[in-house]
C-alpha positions in Angstrom: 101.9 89.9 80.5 102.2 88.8 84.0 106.0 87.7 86.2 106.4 85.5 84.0 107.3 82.9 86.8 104.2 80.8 84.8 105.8 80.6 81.2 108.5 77.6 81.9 105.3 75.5 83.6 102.5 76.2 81.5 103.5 77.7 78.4 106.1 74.7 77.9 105.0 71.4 79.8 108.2 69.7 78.0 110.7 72.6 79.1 109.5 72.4 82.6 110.6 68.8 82.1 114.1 69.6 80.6 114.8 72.1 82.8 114.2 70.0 86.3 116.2 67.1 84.7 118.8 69.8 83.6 119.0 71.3 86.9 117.9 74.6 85.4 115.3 74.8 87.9 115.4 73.2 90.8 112.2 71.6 92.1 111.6 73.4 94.9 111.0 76.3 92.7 108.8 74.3 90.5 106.6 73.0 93.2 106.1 76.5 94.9 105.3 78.1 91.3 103.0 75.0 90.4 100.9 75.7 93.9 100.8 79.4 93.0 98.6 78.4 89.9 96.5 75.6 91.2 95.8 77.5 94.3 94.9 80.7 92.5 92.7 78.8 90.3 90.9 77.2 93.1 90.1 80.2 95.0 88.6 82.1 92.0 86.6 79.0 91.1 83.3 81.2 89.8 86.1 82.8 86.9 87.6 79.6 86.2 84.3 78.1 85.1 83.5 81.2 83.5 87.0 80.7 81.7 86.1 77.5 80.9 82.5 77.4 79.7 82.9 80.6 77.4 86.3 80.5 75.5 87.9 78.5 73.7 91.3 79.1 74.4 90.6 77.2 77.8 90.9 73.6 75.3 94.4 73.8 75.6 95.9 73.9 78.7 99.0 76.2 77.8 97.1 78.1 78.0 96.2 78.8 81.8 98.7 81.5 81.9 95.7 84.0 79.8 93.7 83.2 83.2 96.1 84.0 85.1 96.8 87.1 83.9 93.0 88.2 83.9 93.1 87.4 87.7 95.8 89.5 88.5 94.2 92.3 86.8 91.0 90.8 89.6 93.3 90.3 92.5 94.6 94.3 91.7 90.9 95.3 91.3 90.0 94.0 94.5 92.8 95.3 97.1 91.8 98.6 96.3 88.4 97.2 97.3 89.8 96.2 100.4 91.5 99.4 101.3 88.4 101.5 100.7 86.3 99.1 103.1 86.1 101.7 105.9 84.5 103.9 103.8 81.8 101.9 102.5 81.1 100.1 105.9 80.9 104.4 106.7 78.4 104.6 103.9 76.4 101.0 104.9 75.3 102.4 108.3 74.3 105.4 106.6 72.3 103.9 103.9 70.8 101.7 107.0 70.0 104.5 109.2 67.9 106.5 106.2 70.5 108.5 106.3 70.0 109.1 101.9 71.1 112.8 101.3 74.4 111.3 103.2 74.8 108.4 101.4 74.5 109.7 98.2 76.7 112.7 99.3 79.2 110.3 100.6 78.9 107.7 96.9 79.5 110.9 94.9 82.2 112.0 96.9 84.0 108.6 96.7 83.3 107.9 92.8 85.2 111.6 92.2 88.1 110.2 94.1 88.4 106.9 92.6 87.0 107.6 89.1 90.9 107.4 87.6 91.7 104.3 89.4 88.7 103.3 88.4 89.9 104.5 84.0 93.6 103.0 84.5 92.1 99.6 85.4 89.8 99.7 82.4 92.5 101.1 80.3 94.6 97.7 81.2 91.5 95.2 81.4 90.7 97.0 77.1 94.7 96.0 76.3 94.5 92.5 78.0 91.0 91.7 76.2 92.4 93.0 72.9 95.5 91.1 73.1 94.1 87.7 74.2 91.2 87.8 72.1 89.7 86.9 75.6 86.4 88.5 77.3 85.6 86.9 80.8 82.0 88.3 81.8 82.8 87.7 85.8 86.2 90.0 85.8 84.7 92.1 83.0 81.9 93.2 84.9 83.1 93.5 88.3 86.4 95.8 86.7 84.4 98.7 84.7 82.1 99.4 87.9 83.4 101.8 89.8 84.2 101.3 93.7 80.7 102.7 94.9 79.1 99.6 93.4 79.3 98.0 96.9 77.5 101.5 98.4 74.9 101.2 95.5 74.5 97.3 97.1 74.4 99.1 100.3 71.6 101.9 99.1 69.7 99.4 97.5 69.5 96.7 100.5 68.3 100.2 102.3 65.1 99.7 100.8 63.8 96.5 101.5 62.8 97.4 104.9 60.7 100.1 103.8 58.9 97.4 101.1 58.6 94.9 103.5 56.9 97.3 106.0 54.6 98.1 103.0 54.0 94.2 102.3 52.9 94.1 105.8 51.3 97.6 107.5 50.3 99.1 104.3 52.9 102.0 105.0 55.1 103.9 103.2 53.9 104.0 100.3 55.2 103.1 97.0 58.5 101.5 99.1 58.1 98.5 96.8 58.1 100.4 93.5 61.4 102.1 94.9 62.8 99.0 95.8 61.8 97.4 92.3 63.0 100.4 89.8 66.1 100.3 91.5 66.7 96.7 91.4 66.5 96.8 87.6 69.6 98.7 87.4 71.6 95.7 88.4 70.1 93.5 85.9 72.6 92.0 83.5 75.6 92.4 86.1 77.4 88.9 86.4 79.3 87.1 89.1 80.7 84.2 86.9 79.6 82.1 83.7 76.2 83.2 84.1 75.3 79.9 85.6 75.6 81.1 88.9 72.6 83.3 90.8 74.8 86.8 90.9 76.2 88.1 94.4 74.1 90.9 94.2 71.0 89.0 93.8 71.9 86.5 97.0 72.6 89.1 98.7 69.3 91.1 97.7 67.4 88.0 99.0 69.3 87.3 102.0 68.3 91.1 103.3 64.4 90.2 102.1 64.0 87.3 104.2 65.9 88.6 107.2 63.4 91.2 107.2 60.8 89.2 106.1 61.4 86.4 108.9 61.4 90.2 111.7 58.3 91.5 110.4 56.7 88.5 110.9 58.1 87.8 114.5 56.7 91.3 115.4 53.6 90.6 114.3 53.0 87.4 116.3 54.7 89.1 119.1 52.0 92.1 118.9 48.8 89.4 118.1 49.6 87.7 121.6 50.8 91.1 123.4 46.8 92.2 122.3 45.1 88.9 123.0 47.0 88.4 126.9 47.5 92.3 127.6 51.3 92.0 128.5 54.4 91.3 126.5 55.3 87.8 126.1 57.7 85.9 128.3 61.5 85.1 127.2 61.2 82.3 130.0 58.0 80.6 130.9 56.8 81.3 134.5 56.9 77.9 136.5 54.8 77.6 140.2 57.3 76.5 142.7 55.7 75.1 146.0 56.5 77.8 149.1 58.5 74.8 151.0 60.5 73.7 147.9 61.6 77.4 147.2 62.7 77.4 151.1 64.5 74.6 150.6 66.0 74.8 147.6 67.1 78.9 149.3 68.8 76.9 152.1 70.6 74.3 150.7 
């Protein structure tokens, strides 16, 4: 699979050796194909460990060019992502606005669209895994869901607020047990060796404090708003003598 450009550096370390003192390639084109690889392996670090804690044909270092190829079938995965990102920022300020007969309107309509992008990539992820013998969790995972997985993220950051609001007020109720049922259905879902906390998770807690940290500055703000009678000051007041303000005017 793949260009090929990899197999004279990787497959054969001595024929990449023969060949530059040959003249059979030149080292310009070695140095640019070499970068390629080190720098694709450094910017999907989460799959490289995940390669390298959980097969075993990561022991020899031939054979990189399996890695590779599973991060091409990632790299293809993801700029469809990318060109769907207005719709799911669409969908995001839907989901935030409690917009949910919307939002799910607008998830259904986007799986139906996608759902065969969605088979081809599986189709070639099944072929790849059969012929390398090779089963990456992090690609694996993030290939077979379908493109409304980052509008499901979306729906289920929706209802934190709510649960929060609960934790605190008392109201709506049962926004906690939403929040909680649907969390469950992301269970299991990796972002790399399983070592790491998954994406979906840090981003679950990120959205729980945020609110967590508001709800909690509103409810400060509204004990000293009933203790003093008025909101509280963004700037402190400070008493200025009549002749200093004056002077200070006039200068």
């Amino acid at each position: 699979g793949g260009t090929g450009m990899e197999a004279p550096l990787m497959n054969h370390p001595s024929r990449l050796l023969d060949d530059l003192s040959s003249g059979a390639l030149s080292m310009k084109i070695a140095q640019t194909r070499i970068r390629l690889v080190l720098e694709s392996v450094a910017e999907n670090h989460a799959e490289y460990r995940d390669w390298n804690s959980t097969t075993t044909q990561s022991d020899q270092g031939e054979n990189i060019h399996i890695l590779l190829d599973f991060l091409r079938l990632k790299a293809e995965y993801e700029r469809i992502a990318w060109t769907l990102r207005p719709v799911t920022m669409a969908h995001r300020i839907l989901a935030r606005r409690g917009e949910s007969a919307a939002a799910a309107a607008w998830r259904n309509r986007m799986n139906e669209e996608t759902a065969e992008t969605v088979s081809e990539l599986v189709s070639k992820l099944d072929k790849l895994q059969g012929e390398t013998g090779v089963r990456l969790a992090s690609i694996n995972d993030r290939v077979r869901r379908a493109f409304t997985a980052a509008l499901e993220q979306d729906e289920l950051e929706s209802f934190v607020e709510p649960a929060v609001s609960e934790l605190t007020t008392g109201s709506p109720l049962g926004a906690g047990d939403i929040l909680e049922e649907r969390a469950k259905s992301f269970l299991g879902i990796a972002s790399g060796s399983g070592v790491e906390v998954p994406e979906w998770l840090e981003r679950l807690t990120n959205r729980v404090d945020r609110c967590l940290e508001k709800a909690h500055a509103e409810t400060a703000s509204a004990i000293k708003f009933s203790r003093s009678g008025s909101l509280p000051d963004a700037i402190a007041w400070a008493t200025v003598p009549w002749q200093a303000l004056t002077q200070d005017l006039s200068s």
